[in-house]
C-alpha positions as MATLAB code, in Angstrom:
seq = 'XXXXXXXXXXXXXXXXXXXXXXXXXXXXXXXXXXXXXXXXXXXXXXXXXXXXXXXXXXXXXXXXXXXXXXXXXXXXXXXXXXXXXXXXXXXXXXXXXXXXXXXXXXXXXXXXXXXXXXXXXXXXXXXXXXXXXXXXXXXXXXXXXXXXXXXXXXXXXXXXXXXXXXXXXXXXXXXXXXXXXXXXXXXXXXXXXXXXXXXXXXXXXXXXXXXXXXXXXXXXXXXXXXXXXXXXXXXXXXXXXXXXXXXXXXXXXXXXXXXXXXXXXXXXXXXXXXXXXXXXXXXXXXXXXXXXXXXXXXXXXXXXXXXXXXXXX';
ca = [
     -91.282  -36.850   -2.285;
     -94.425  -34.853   -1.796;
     -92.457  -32.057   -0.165;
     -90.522  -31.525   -3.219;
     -93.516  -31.887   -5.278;
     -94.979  -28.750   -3.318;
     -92.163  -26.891   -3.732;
     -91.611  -27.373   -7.349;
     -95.753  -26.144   -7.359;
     -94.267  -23.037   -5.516;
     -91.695  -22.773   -8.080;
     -94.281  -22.419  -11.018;
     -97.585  -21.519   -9.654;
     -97.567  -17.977   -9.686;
     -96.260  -17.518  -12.966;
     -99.007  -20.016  -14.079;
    -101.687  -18.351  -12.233;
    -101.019  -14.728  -13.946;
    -102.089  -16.135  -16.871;
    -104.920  -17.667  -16.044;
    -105.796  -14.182  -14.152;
    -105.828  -13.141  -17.549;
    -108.245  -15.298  -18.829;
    -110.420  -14.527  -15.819;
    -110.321  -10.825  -16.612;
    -111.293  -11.406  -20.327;
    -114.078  -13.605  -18.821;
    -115.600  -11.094  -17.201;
    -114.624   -8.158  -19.652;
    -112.335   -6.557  -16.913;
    -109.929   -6.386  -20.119;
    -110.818   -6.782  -23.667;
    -108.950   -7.164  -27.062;
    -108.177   -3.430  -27.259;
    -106.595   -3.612  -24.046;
    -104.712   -6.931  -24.772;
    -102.998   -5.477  -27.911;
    -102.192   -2.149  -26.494;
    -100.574   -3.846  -23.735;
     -98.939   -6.267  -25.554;
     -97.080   -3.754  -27.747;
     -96.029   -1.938  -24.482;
     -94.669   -5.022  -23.441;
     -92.699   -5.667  -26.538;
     -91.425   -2.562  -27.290;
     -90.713   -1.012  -23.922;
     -90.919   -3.001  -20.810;
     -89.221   -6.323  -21.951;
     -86.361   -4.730  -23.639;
     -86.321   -2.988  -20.419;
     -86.215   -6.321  -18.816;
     -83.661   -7.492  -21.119;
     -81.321   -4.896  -21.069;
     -81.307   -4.742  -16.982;
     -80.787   -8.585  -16.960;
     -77.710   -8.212  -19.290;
     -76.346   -4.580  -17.735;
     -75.992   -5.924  -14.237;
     -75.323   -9.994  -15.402;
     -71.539  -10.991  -14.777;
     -70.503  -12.239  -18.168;
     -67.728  -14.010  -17.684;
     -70.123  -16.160  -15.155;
     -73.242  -15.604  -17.301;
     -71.539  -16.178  -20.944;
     -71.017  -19.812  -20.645;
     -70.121  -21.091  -24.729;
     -70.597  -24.666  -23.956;
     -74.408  -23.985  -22.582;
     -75.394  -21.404  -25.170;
     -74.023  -23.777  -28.523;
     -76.011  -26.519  -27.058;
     -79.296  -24.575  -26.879;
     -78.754  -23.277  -30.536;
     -77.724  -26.906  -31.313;
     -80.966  -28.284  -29.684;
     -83.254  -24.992  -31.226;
     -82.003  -25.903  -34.963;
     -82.509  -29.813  -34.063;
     -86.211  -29.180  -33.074;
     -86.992  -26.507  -35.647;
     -85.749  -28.864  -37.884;
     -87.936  -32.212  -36.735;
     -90.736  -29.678  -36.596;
     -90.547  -29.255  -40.276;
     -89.827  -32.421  -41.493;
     -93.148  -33.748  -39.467;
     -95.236  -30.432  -41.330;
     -94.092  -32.037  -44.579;
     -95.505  -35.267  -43.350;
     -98.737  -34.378  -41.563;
    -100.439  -30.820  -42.683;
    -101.454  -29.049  -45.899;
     -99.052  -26.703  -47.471;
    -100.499  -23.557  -46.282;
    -100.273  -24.938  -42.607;
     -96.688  -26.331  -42.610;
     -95.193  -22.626  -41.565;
     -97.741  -22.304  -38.741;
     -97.429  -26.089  -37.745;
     -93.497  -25.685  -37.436;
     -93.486  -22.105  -35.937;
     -96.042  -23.377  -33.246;
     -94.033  -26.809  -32.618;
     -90.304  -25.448  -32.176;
     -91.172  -21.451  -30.423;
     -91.312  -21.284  -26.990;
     -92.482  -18.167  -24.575;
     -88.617  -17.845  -23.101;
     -88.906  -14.227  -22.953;
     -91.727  -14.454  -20.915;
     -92.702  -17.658  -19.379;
     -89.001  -19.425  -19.492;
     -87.798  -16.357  -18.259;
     -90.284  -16.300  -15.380;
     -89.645  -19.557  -14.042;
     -86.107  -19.390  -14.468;
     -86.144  -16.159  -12.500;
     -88.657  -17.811  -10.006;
     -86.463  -21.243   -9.561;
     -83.122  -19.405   -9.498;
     -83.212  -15.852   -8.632;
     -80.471  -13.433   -9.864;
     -78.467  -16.364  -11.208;
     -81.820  -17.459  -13.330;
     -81.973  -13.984  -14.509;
     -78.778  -13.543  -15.613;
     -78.355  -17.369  -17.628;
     -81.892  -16.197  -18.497;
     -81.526  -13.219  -19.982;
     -78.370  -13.740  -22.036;
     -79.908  -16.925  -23.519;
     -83.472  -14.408  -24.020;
     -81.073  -12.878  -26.509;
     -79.672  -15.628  -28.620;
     -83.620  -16.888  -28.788;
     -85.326  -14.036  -29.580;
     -82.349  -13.736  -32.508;
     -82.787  -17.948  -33.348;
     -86.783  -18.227  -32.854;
     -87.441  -15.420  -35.123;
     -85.116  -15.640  -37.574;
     -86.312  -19.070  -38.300;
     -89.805  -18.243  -37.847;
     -89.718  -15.816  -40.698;
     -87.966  -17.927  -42.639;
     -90.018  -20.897  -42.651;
     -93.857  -18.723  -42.637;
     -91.908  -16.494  -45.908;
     -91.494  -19.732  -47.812;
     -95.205  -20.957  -47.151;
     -96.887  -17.173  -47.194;
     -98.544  -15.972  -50.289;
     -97.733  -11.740  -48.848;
     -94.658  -12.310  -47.293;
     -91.336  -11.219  -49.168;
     -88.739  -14.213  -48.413;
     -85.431  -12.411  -49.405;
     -82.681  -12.502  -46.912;
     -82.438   -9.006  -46.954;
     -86.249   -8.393  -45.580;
     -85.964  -11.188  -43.521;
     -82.521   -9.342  -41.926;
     -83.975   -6.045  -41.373;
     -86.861   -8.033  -39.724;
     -84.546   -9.188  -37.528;
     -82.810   -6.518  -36.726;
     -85.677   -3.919  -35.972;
     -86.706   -6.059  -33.274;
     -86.663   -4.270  -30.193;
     -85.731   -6.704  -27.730;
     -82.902   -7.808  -30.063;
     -81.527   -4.412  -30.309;
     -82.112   -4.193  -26.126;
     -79.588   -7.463  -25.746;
     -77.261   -5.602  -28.274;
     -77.192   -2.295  -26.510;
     -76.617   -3.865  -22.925;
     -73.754   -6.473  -24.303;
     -70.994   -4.007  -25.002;
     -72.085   -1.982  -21.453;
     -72.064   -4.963  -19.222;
     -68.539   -5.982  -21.026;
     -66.970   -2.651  -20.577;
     -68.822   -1.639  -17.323;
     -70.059    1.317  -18.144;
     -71.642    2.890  -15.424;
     -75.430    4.560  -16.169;
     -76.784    7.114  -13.861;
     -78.790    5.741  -10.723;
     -81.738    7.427  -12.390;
     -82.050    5.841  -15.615;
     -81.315    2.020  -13.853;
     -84.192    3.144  -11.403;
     -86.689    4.237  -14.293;
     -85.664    1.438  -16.337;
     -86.576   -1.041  -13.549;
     -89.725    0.214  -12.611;
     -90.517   -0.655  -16.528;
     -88.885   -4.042  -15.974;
     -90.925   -5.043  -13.246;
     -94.215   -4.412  -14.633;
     -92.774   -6.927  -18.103;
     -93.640  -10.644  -16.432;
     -97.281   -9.781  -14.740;
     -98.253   -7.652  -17.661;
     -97.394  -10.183  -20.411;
     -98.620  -13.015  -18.387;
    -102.108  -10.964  -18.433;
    -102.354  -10.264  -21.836;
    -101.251  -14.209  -22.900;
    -103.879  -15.191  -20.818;
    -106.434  -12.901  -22.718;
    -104.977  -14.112  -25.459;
    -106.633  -17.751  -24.704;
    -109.929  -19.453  -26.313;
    -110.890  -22.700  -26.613;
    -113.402  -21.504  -29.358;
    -110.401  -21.995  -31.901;
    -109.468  -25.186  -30.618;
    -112.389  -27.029  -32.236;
    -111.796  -25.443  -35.877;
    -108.042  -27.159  -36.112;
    -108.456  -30.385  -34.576;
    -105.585  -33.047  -34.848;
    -102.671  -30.613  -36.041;
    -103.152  -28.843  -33.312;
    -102.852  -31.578  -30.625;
    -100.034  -32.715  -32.676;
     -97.897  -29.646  -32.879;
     -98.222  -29.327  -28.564;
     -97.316  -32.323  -28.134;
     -94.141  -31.653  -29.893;
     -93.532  -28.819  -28.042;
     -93.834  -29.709  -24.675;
     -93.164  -33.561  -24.360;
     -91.465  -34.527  -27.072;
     -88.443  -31.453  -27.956;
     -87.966  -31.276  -24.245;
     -87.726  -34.465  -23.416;
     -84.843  -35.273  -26.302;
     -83.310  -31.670  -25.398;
     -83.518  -32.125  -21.847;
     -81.871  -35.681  -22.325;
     -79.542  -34.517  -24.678;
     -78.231  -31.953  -22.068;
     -78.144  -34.495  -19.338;
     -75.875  -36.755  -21.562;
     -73.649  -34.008  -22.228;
     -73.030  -33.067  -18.765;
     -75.103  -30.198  -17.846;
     -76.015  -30.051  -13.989;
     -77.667  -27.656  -11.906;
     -79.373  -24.371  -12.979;
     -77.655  -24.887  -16.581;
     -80.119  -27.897  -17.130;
     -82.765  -26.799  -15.434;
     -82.902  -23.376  -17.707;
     -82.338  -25.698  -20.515;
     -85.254  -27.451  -19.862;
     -87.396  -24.832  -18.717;
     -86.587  -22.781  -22.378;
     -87.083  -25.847  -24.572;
     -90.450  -27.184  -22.301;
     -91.969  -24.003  -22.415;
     -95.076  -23.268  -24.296;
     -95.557  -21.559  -27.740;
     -94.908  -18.056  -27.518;
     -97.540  -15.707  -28.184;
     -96.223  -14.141  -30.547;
     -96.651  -16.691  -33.380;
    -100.516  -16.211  -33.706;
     -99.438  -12.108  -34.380;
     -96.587  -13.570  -36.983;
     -99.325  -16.187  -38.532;
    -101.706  -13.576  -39.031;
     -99.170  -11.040  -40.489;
     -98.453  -13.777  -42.488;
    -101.860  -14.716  -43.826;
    -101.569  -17.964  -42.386;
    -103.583  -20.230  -40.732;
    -103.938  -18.336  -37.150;
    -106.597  -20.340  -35.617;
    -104.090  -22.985  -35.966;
    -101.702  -21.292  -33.910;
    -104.100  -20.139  -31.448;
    -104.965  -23.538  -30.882;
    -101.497  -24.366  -30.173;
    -101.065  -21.877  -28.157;
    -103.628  -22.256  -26.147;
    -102.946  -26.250  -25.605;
     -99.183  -25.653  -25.117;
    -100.337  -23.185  -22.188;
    -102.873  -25.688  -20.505;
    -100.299  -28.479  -21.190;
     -97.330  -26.891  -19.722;
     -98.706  -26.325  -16.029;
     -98.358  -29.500  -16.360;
     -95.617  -30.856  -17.855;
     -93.413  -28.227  -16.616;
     -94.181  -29.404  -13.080;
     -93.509  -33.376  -13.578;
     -90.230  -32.329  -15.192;
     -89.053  -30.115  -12.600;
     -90.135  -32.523  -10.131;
     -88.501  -35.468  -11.834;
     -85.027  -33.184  -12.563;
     -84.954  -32.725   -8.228;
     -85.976  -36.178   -7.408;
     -82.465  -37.152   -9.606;
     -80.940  -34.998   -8.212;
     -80.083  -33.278  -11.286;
     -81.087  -29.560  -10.896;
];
């Protein structure tokens, strides 16, 4: 049992320890908030989709596609977005209840899942990983704008906004560019594939970086109980329902493992930028993010660990 707790450690520690390399670095001002944005834009707007597209270009799809495992996850997403709301309603102020239920359902896939699922299952990781990257960054921010639109004074709510939104997203319009490709095989020159990976491999370390700048504990002690509450939603509570729900419906091997490692992940950085674009209450989701984070070196671990020891993954 302790060998398999090691490895699982193996499996997540150094995607764990890049972040916390970047808070180290913005410790001791080896990076600052300048260099945190600027790299986080480069990230989103050039090496993921880079990422992205490479993962879906080279990804067998009639392996990779798999209908059963990808309704399930939207099944699960709208099941946790939805008990994310419903508890905002119950516990926070009105002006919170976007940011509460953005911070509670989101998870980091396209980063963090992503990492560990290339981490515990190499090329096959990538591949399950990156084609359900696409239907999450479509799900997670689609809803997202929906539900911070209907509690954001600035924000225009109309489908149409919310749709180009959407569709403008770069990483969304990667995943649509590779599909057709990978489906027809269309060959690219060696050249392009080469460039385009260099770009990919600098997506994981760099993002993991500027997350961890993206850390402080200052904000944690100006949102107090929401915040706790909200984590704990993401990381124990969705994932243990989602990851059970999987389990009853059949799903084995690297299928439930990605399940669970997307669903357990924590809150994606990217909700604090949304929150704030939003007027909202972003020391609230900094606070969650930052918990979720902490939480899911954690977490993450025990229910790896637990998914081997039944044998399950």
């Amino acid at each position: 049992m302790f060998a398999l707790f090691i490895q699982t450690l193996n499996i997540t520690a150094p995607v764990f320890a890049m972040l916390f390399l970047g808070v180290f670095l913005k410790r001791v001002n080896w990076i600052n908030d300048g260099f945190v944005q600027t790299a986080s834009l480069l990230v989103f707007n050039v090496c993921m989709p880079a990422l992205l597209f490479l993962g879906i270009y080279h990804a067998d799809l009639d392996s990779a596609i798999k209908p059963g495992f990808l309704i399930y996850f939207t099944v699960a997403t709208f099941i946790g977005f939805g008990l994310s709301w419903l508890i905002a309603l119950w516990r926070c102020p009105r002006e919170d209840r976007g940011v509460y239920t953005q911070g509670a359902f989101r998870g980091n896939n396209g980063v963090i899942g992503l990492a560990l699922a290339a981490s515990m299952y190499g090329d096959q990781g990538i591949s399950l990983g990156a084609i359900l990257a696409g239907l999450v960054i479509l799900l997670y921010n689609s809803l997202a704008a929906v539900v911070l639109a209907i509690y954001s004074p600035s924000i225009k709510s109309d489908p149409w906004s919310i749709f180009k939104s959407v569709m403008g997203n770069p990483l969304i319009i990667s995943v649509l560019s590779a599909a057709p490709l990978a489906y027809w095989k269309v060959g690219l020159p060696n050249w392009l594939l080469t460039s385009t990976d260099y770009l990919a491999q600098m997506t994981l370390p760099l993002a993991l970086i500027c997350i961890g700048g993206t850390l402080s504990l200052a904000s944690l002690r100006a949102t107090g109980n929401l915040a706790i509450s909200a984590s704990l939603m993401k990381v124990v509570w969705l994932p243990a329902l989602g990851t059970l729900g999987a389990w009853l419906c059949g799903f084995r091997g690297a299928e439930l493992g990605i399940l669970f490692l997307y669903i357990g992940s924590p809150t994606a950085a990217a909700s604090y930028v949304m929150a704030r674009s939003a007027d909202g209450n972003h020391e609230l989701a900094a606070a969650i993010i930052v918990i979720t984070t902490l939480a899911a070196a954690v977490t993450t671990n025990i229910g790896i660990f637990l998914l081997q020891w039944g044998g399950w993954i």
